[in-house]
N, C-alpha and C positions, 0 to 999 in steps of 0.2 A: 074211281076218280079221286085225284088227292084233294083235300078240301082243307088243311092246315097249309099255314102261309109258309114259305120257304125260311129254312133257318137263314138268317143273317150272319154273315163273315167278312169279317172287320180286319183287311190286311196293313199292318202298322208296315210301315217304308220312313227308318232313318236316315241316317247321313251315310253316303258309301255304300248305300244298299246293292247288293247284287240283284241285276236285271232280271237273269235267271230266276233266283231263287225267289225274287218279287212275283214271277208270274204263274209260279206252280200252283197255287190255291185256285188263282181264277179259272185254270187251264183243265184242272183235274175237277174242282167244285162244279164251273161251270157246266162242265159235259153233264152231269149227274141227273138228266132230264127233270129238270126246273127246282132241284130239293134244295136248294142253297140260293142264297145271295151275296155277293163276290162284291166287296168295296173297298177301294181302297184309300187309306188317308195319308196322312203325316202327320207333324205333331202339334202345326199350328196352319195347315191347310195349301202352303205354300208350294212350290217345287224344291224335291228332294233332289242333291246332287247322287249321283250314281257313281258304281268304281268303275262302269268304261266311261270313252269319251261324252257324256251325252247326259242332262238332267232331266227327270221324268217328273210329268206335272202331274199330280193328283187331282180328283175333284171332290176331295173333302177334307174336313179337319178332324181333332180330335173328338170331339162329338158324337160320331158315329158310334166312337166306343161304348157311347152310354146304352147304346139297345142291344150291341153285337151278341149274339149267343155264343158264339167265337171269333176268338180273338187271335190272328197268327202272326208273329213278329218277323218280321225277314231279315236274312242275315247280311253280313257285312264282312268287307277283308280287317285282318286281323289288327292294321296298322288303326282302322277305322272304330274299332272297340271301344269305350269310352271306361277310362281309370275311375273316374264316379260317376253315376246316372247325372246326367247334367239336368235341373232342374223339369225344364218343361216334356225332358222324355218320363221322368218322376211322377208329372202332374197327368199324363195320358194314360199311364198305366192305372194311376189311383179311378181314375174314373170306367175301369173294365169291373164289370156288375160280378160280385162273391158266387154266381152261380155260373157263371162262364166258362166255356169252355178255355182256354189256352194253351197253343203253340209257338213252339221256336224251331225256327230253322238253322240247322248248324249254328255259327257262332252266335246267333241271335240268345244264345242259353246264356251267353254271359251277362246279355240285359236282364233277362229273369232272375240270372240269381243275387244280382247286381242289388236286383229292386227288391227282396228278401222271396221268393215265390217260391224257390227251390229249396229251401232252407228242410233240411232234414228227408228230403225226396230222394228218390232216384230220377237219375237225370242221365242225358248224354250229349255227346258235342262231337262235331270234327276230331278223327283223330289224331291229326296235327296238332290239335290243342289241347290235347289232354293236360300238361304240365302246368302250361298256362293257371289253364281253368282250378285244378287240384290247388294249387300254389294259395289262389286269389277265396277259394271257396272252400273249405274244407269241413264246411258242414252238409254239402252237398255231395250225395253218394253217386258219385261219376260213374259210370260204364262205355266206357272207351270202347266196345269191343263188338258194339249192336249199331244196326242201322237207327230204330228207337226204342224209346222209353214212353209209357203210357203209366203214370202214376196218378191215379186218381182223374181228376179233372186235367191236369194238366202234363202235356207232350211235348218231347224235348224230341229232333232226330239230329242224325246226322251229318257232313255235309252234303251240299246239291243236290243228288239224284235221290238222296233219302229223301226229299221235303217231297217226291213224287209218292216214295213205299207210305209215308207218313200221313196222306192226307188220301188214299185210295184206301189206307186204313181206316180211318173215320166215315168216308163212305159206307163200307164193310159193317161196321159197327153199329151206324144208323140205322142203315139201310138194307143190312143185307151183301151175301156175296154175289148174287145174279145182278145186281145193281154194279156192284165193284168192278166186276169182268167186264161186264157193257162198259163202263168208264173205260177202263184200259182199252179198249180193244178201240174205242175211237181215238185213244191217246198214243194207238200203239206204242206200250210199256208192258211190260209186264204184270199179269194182273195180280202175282202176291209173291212179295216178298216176307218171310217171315223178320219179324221186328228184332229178333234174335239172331239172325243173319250177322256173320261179319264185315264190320266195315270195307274191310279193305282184304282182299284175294290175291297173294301171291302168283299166282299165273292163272290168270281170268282167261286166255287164249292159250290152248296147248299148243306146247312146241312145233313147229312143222315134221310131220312125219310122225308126230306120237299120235295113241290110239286115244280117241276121248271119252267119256261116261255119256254123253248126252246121246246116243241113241241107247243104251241101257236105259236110261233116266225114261225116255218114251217108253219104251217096252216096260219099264215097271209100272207108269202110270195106267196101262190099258189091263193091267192085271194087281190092282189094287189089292181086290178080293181075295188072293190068293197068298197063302202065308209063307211071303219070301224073304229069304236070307241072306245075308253075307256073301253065302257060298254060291247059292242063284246066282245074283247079280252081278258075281266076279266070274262065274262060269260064262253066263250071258257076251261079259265084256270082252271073255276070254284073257283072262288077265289072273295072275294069282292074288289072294286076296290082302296082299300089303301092297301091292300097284296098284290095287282098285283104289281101297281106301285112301291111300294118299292124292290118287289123283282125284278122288271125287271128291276131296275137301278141298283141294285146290284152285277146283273148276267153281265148287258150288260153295264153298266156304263154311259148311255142314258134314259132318259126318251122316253115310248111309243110314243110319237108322235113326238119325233125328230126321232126316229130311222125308223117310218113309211115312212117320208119322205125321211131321206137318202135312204131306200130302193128303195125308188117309182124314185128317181135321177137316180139313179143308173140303174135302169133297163128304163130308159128314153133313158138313156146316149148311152145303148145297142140297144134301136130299131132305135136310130137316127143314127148311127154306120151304122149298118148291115141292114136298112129296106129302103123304099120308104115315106112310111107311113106319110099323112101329120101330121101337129104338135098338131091340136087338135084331131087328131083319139088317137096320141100317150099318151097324155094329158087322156085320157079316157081311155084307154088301161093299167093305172100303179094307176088310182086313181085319178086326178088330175082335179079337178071340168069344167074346163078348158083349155084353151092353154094359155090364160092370167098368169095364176094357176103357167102353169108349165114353163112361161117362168121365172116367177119373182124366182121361186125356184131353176132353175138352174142357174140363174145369179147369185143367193146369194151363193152359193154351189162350181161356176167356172166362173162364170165373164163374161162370155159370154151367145149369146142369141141361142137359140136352130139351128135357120137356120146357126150361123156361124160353130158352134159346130160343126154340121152336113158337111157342106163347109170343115171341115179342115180334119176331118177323111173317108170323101166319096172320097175326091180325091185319099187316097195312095189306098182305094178297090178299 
Protein backbone atom coordinates (compact mmCIF):
# COMPACT_ATOMS: atom_id res chain seq x y z
CA UNK A 1 0.00 0.00 0.00
CA UNK A 2 1.49 3.46 -1.04
CA UNK A 3 1.59 5.62 2.07
CA UNK A 4 3.56 8.94 0.67
CA UNK A 5 1.04 11.62 -0.54
CA UNK A 6 0.84 12.00 -4.48
CA UNK A 7 3.46 14.12 -6.17
CA UNK A 8 1.89 17.54 -6.95
CA UNK A 9 1.87 18.95 -10.64
CA UNK A 10 1.34 22.29 -11.23
CA UNK A 11 0.13 22.81 -15.01
CA UNK A 12 0.96 26.62 -15.93
CA UNK A 13 -1.74 27.56 -19.11
CA UNK A 14 -0.59 31.02 -20.79
CA UNK A 15 -2.08 33.14 -23.15
CA UNK A 16 -2.89 31.08 -26.62
CA UNK A 17 -2.36 27.93 -24.73
CA UNK A 18 -2.96 24.88 -26.81
CA UNK A 19 -5.95 22.84 -25.62
CA UNK A 20 -4.03 19.72 -26.57
CA UNK A 21 -1.07 20.17 -25.18
CA UNK A 22 -2.77 21.79 -21.81
CA UNK A 23 -4.40 18.37 -21.21
CA UNK A 24 -1.53 15.84 -21.63
CA UNK A 25 -0.13 16.09 -18.02
CA UNK A 26 -3.59 15.61 -16.59
CA UNK A 27 -4.47 12.80 -19.09
CA UNK A 28 -1.15 10.69 -18.74
CA UNK A 29 -0.44 11.92 -14.80
CA UNK A 30 -3.78 11.25 -14.01
CA UNK A 31 -4.07 7.56 -15.11
CA UNK A 32 -0.97 6.75 -13.03
CA UNK A 33 -3.18 5.00 -10.41
CA UNK A 34 -3.14 7.90 -7.86
CA UNK A 35 0.91 8.79 -7.88
CA UNK A 36 0.36 12.37 -9.14
CA UNK A 37 -1.63 15.32 -8.50
CA UNK A 38 -2.80 17.10 -11.75
CA UNK A 39 -3.68 21.18 -11.18
CA UNK A 40 -3.88 23.54 -13.17
CA UNK A 41 -3.42 27.39 -12.99
CA UNK A 42 -2.69 30.57 -14.79
CA UNK A 43 -0.87 33.31 -13.86
CA UNK A 44 -3.17 35.38 -11.94
CA UNK A 45 -6.03 32.55 -11.50
CA UNK A 46 -8.29 33.91 -14.26
CA UNK A 47 -9.53 32.30 -17.54
CA UNK A 48 -6.86 31.68 -19.96
CA UNK A 49 -7.75 32.63 -23.76
CA UNK A 50 -6.90 29.29 -25.86
CA UNK A 51 -5.60 29.18 -29.81
CA UNK A 52 -9.05 27.56 -30.78
CA UNK A 53 -12.41 29.14 -30.59
CA UNK A 54 -13.03 28.74 -26.92
CA UNK A 55 -11.34 30.12 -23.38
CA UNK A 56 -10.60 27.65 -20.46
CA UNK A 57 -11.09 28.51 -16.96
CA UNK A 58 -8.85 27.23 -14.42
CA UNK A 59 -9.42 26.87 -10.80
CA UNK A 60 -6.26 28.21 -9.56
CA UNK A 61 -3.71 30.72 -9.50
CA UNK A 62 -0.23 31.28 -9.33
CA UNK A 63 0.10 29.88 -5.89
CA UNK A 64 -0.13 26.54 -6.47
CA UNK A 65 3.44 26.99 -7.74
CA UNK A 66 4.62 27.35 -4.44
CA UNK A 67 4.22 23.50 -3.35
CA UNK A 68 4.22 22.03 -7.02
CA UNK A 69 7.10 19.22 -7.16
CA UNK A 70 6.55 19.80 -10.72
CA UNK A 71 5.99 22.30 -12.68
CA UNK A 72 4.87 21.85 -16.71
CA UNK A 73 4.37 24.90 -18.91
CA UNK A 74 2.03 24.34 -21.90
CA UNK A 75 2.66 25.53 -25.10
CA UNK A 76 1.42 27.93 -27.37
CA UNK A 77 1.23 28.93 -31.36
CA UNK A 78 4.09 30.63 -32.39
CA UNK A 79 2.47 34.02 -33.20
CA UNK A 80 1.44 33.62 -29.19
CA UNK A 81 5.18 33.55 -27.87
CA UNK A 82 6.01 36.50 -25.96
CA UNK A 83 9.46 38.73 -27.22
CA UNK A 84 9.98 39.47 -23.28
CA UNK A 85 8.65 37.38 -20.37
CA UNK A 86 5.85 39.87 -19.70
CA UNK A 87 6.04 40.56 -16.00
CA UNK A 88 3.46 38.58 -14.04
CA UNK A 89 4.44 35.37 -16.29
CA UNK A 90 8.18 36.37 -14.60
CA UNK A 91 6.57 36.61 -11.16
CA UNK A 92 4.96 32.77 -11.42
CA UNK A 93 7.85 31.29 -12.43
CA UNK A 94 10.08 32.90 -9.71
CA UNK A 95 7.81 31.44 -7.25
CA UNK A 96 8.53 27.38 -8.64
CA UNK A 97 10.51 25.97 -5.39
CA UNK A 98 14.91 25.40 -6.59
CA UNK A 99 14.19 21.72 -6.18
CA UNK A 100 11.25 21.29 -8.73
CA UNK A 101 10.93 19.36 -11.09
CA UNK A 102 10.26 21.47 -14.63
CA UNK A 103 8.84 20.97 -18.05
CA UNK A 104 7.94 22.46 -21.29
CA UNK A 105 6.03 21.61 -23.80
CA UNK A 106 6.97 22.36 -27.29
CA UNK A 107 7.13 26.01 -27.77
CA UNK A 108 6.64 26.55 -24.11
CA UNK A 109 11.01 26.15 -24.15
CA UNK A 110 10.94 29.60 -25.22
CA UNK A 111 9.27 30.85 -21.88
CA UNK A 112 12.07 28.89 -20.06
CA UNK A 113 14.81 30.11 -21.72
CA UNK A 114 13.14 33.49 -21.85
CA UNK A 115 13.08 33.33 -18.02
CA UNK A 116 17.13 32.26 -17.85
CA UNK A 117 16.24 28.20 -16.88
CA UNK A 118 17.91 26.95 -19.91
CA UNK A 119 20.88 28.93 -19.88
CA UNK A 120 23.82 26.59 -20.75
CA UNK A 121 21.48 23.18 -20.80
CA UNK A 122 20.46 21.20 -23.43
CA UNK A 123 17.08 21.83 -24.46
CA UNK A 124 14.62 21.13 -27.40
CA UNK A 125 11.70 22.57 -29.11
CA UNK A 126 9.36 22.12 -32.16
CA UNK A 127 11.26 21.59 -35.12
CA UNK A 128 9.64 24.26 -36.90
CA UNK A 129 11.24 26.49 -34.48
CA UNK A 130 14.50 25.59 -34.40
CA UNK A 131 15.76 29.03 -35.97
CA UNK A 132 13.54 30.99 -34.16
CA UNK A 133 14.63 29.50 -30.95
CA UNK A 134 18.84 29.32 -31.86
CA UNK A 135 18.35 33.11 -33.19
CA UNK A 136 16.72 34.34 -29.64
CA UNK A 137 18.90 31.90 -27.42
CA UNK A 138 22.29 30.97 -28.08
CA UNK A 139 23.34 29.90 -25.00
CA UNK A 140 20.98 27.25 -25.11
CA UNK A 141 22.25 24.02 -26.55
CA UNK A 142 19.25 23.19 -28.92
CA UNK A 143 18.48 19.76 -30.31
CA UNK A 144 16.17 20.03 -32.88
CA UNK A 145 16.40 16.51 -33.66
CA UNK A 146 14.78 14.42 -30.50
CA UNK A 147 11.43 14.11 -29.20
CA UNK A 148 13.17 15.32 -25.52
CA UNK A 149 15.59 16.37 -23.56
CA UNK A 150 16.04 15.48 -19.78
CA UNK A 151 18.73 17.76 -18.39
CA UNK A 152 18.98 17.64 -14.93
CA UNK A 153 15.82 18.72 -13.29
CA UNK A 154 14.48 20.16 -15.97
CA UNK A 155 12.57 18.83 -19.43
CA UNK A 156 12.24 20.49 -22.50
CA UNK A 157 10.13 18.15 -25.44
CA UNK A 158 8.90 18.39 -28.61
CA UNK A 159 5.92 19.53 -30.17
CA UNK A 160 2.28 17.78 -29.32
CA UNK A 161 2.36 14.24 -29.24
CA UNK A 162 6.00 14.46 -27.53
CA UNK A 163 4.48 16.24 -24.35
CA UNK A 164 2.60 12.37 -24.30
CA UNK A 165 6.67 10.44 -24.82
CA UNK A 166 7.66 13.37 -22.29
CA UNK A 167 5.54 12.87 -19.38
CA UNK A 168 5.01 8.61 -19.75
CA UNK A 169 8.80 9.34 -19.34
CA UNK A 170 8.52 10.77 -15.87
CA UNK A 171 6.25 8.14 -14.96
CA UNK A 172 8.96 5.67 -16.10
CA UNK A 173 11.48 7.35 -14.03
CA UNK A 174 9.39 7.61 -10.94
CA UNK A 175 7.87 4.95 -11.10
CA UNK A 176 9.04 2.36 -12.97
CA UNK A 177 8.19 0.78 -16.43
CA UNK A 178 5.33 -1.71 -15.38
CA UNK A 179 3.66 1.49 -14.09
CA UNK A 180 4.41 3.39 -17.63
CA UNK A 181 2.96 0.49 -19.84
CA UNK A 182 -0.18 0.46 -17.59
CA UNK A 183 -0.47 4.34 -18.30
CA UNK A 184 -0.17 3.87 -22.01
CA UNK A 185 -2.19 1.19 -22.44
CA UNK A 186 -5.29 2.89 -20.77
CA UNK A 187 -4.15 6.03 -22.77
CA UNK A 188 -3.70 3.88 -25.69
CA UNK A 189 -0.28 5.35 -26.90
CA UNK A 190 2.40 4.08 -27.18
CA UNK A 191 4.19 2.92 -24.16
CA UNK A 192 8.05 4.20 -25.10
CA UNK A 193 9.12 6.26 -27.26
CA UNK A 194 12.77 6.62 -26.93
CA UNK A 195 13.71 10.47 -25.98
CA UNK A 196 16.18 10.12 -28.89
CA UNK A 197 13.73 9.35 -31.27
CA UNK A 198 13.45 11.76 -34.31
CA UNK A 199 11.00 14.46 -34.49
CA UNK A 200 9.80 14.36 -37.49
CA UNK A 201 9.76 10.70 -40.03
CA UNK A 202 9.95 11.22 -43.59
CA UNK A 203 7.34 8.50 -44.51
CA UNK A 204 5.77 7.40 -41.05
CA UNK A 205 3.13 5.22 -43.54
CA UNK A 206 4.83 3.19 -46.35
CA UNK A 207 3.91 3.73 -49.64
CA UNK A 208 0.90 1.52 -50.88
CA UNK A 209 2.15 -1.61 -52.14
CA UNK A 210 5.72 -1.28 -50.36
CA UNK A 211 6.85 -4.09 -48.04
CA UNK A 212 7.06 -2.69 -44.31
CA UNK A 213 9.58 -3.43 -41.21
CA UNK A 214 6.91 -3.57 -38.65
CA UNK A 215 6.19 -7.38 -38.73
CA UNK A 216 10.18 -7.68 -38.64
CA UNK A 217 10.15 -5.29 -35.77
CA UNK A 218 7.60 -8.07 -33.99
CA UNK A 219 9.50 -11.04 -34.82
CA UNK A 220 12.60 -9.37 -33.52
CA UNK A 221 11.05 -8.35 -30.20
CA UNK A 222 9.75 -12.07 -29.29
CA UNK A 223 13.47 -13.17 -29.91
CA UNK A 224 15.34 -10.32 -28.00
CA UNK A 225 17.52 -13.06 -26.62
CA UNK A 226 18.97 -14.11 -29.58
CA UNK A 227 22.08 -12.27 -31.15
CA UNK A 228 20.52 -10.77 -34.27
CA UNK A 229 21.90 -8.94 -37.04
CA UNK A 230 21.56 -6.66 -39.89
CA UNK A 231 21.52 -9.65 -41.94
CA UNK A 232 18.67 -11.41 -39.77
CA UNK A 233 16.46 -8.88 -39.99
CA UNK A 234 16.89 -7.95 -43.72
CA UNK A 235 16.57 -11.80 -44.40
CA UNK A 236 13.40 -11.84 -42.13
CA UNK A 237 12.00 -8.78 -44.22
CA UNK A 238 13.23 -10.24 -47.11
CA UNK A 239 14.63 -7.33 -48.42
CA UNK A 240 18.43 -6.63 -49.07
CA UNK A 241 20.18 -4.90 -46.51
CA UNK A 242 20.22 -1.12 -47.93
CA UNK A 243 16.12 -1.34 -48.34
CA UNK A 244 15.84 -2.68 -44.89
CA UNK A 245 17.87 -0.08 -43.46
CA UNK A 246 16.52 2.84 -45.08
CA UNK A 247 13.19 1.84 -44.75
CA UNK A 248 13.39 1.07 -41.17
CA UNK A 249 14.70 4.50 -40.40
CA UNK A 250 12.09 5.83 -42.29
CA UNK A 251 9.14 4.00 -40.64
CA UNK A 252 10.87 4.20 -37.15
CA UNK A 253 13.22 7.10 -37.32
CA UNK A 254 16.10 4.97 -35.74
CA UNK A 255 18.49 2.93 -37.30
CA UNK A 256 18.25 -1.11 -36.70
CA UNK A 257 20.70 -1.31 -34.17
CA UNK A 258 19.82 1.59 -32.01
CA UNK A 259 16.46 0.59 -31.94
CA UNK A 260 17.60 -3.16 -31.04
CA UNK A 261 19.11 -1.90 -28.11
CA UNK A 262 16.60 0.56 -26.85
CA UNK A 263 14.33 -2.46 -26.95
CA UNK A 264 16.72 -4.84 -25.28
CA UNK A 265 16.86 -1.46 -22.35
CA UNK A 266 13.89 -1.52 -22.13
CA UNK A 267 12.83 -4.97 -21.39
CA UNK A 268 16.14 -4.87 -19.00
CA UNK A 269 14.57 -2.14 -17.35
CA UNK A 270 11.41 -4.65 -16.75
CA UNK A 271 12.90 -7.75 -15.47
CA UNK A 272 15.22 -5.71 -12.98
CA UNK A 273 11.75 -4.04 -11.96
CA UNK A 274 9.62 -7.01 -11.49
CA UNK A 275 12.20 -10.22 -11.27
CA UNK A 276 15.07 -11.56 -8.78
CA UNK A 277 17.06 -12.49 -11.64
CA UNK A 278 20.69 -11.75 -11.26
CA UNK A 279 22.25 -9.02 -13.77
CA UNK A 280 24.02 -11.40 -16.14
CA UNK A 281 21.12 -13.92 -16.38
CA UNK A 282 19.20 -10.65 -17.35
CA UNK A 283 22.06 -9.43 -19.65
CA UNK A 284 21.35 -12.90 -21.55
CA UNK A 285 17.88 -13.02 -21.24
CA UNK A 286 17.20 -9.47 -23.81
CA UNK A 287 20.42 -9.95 -25.87
CA UNK A 288 23.21 -8.57 -24.20
CA UNK A 289 26.56 -10.43 -24.72
CA UNK A 290 27.08 -9.76 -21.17
CA UNK A 291 26.29 -8.14 -17.79
CA UNK A 292 29.33 -5.88 -18.61
CA UNK A 293 27.20 -5.26 -22.00
CA UNK A 294 24.36 -4.30 -20.25
CA UNK A 295 25.48 -2.37 -17.50
CA UNK A 296 27.46 0.18 -19.93
CA UNK A 297 24.16 0.32 -21.99
CA UNK A 298 21.97 1.29 -19.44
CA UNK A 299 24.03 3.74 -17.94
CA UNK A 300 24.34 5.41 -21.28
CA UNK A 301 20.41 5.18 -21.64
CA UNK A 302 19.67 6.42 -17.63
CA UNK A 303 22.80 7.13 -15.75
CA UNK A 304 22.56 4.56 -13.51
CA UNK A 305 23.96 1.09 -13.01
CA UNK A 306 21.55 -1.92 -13.04
CA UNK A 307 21.90 -2.83 -9.24
CA UNK A 308 20.89 0.81 -8.32
CA UNK A 309 18.19 0.85 -10.79
CA UNK A 310 16.97 -2.14 -9.42
CA UNK A 311 17.47 -0.60 -5.43
CA UNK A 312 15.13 2.23 -6.44
CA UNK A 313 12.12 0.47 -7.93
CA UNK A 314 12.28 -2.92 -5.78
CA UNK A 315 11.90 -0.87 -2.82
CA UNK A 316 8.15 0.75 -3.69
CA UNK A 317 7.35 -3.49 -4.88
Amino acid sequence: MRTRRPERVAVLALDGVYPFELGIPSRILGAADGHYEVLTCSVDGRPVRSSADFTIGVQHGPEILDTADTVVVASMPPAYIPGELPAEVAAALARIRPDARIVSICTAAFVLAEAGLLDGRSATTHWHMTEPFRRRFPQVDLDPDVLFVADGRILTSAGAAAGVDVCLHMVRTDHGSELANFVARCCVVPPFRDGGQAQYIEQPVPQSGAASTAGTRLWALERLGEPLTLTDLAGHARMSLRTFARRFRDEVGLSPGRWLIQQRVARARHLLESSDLPVDRIAAEVGFATGASLRQHLHAAIGVSPQAYRRTFQRAR
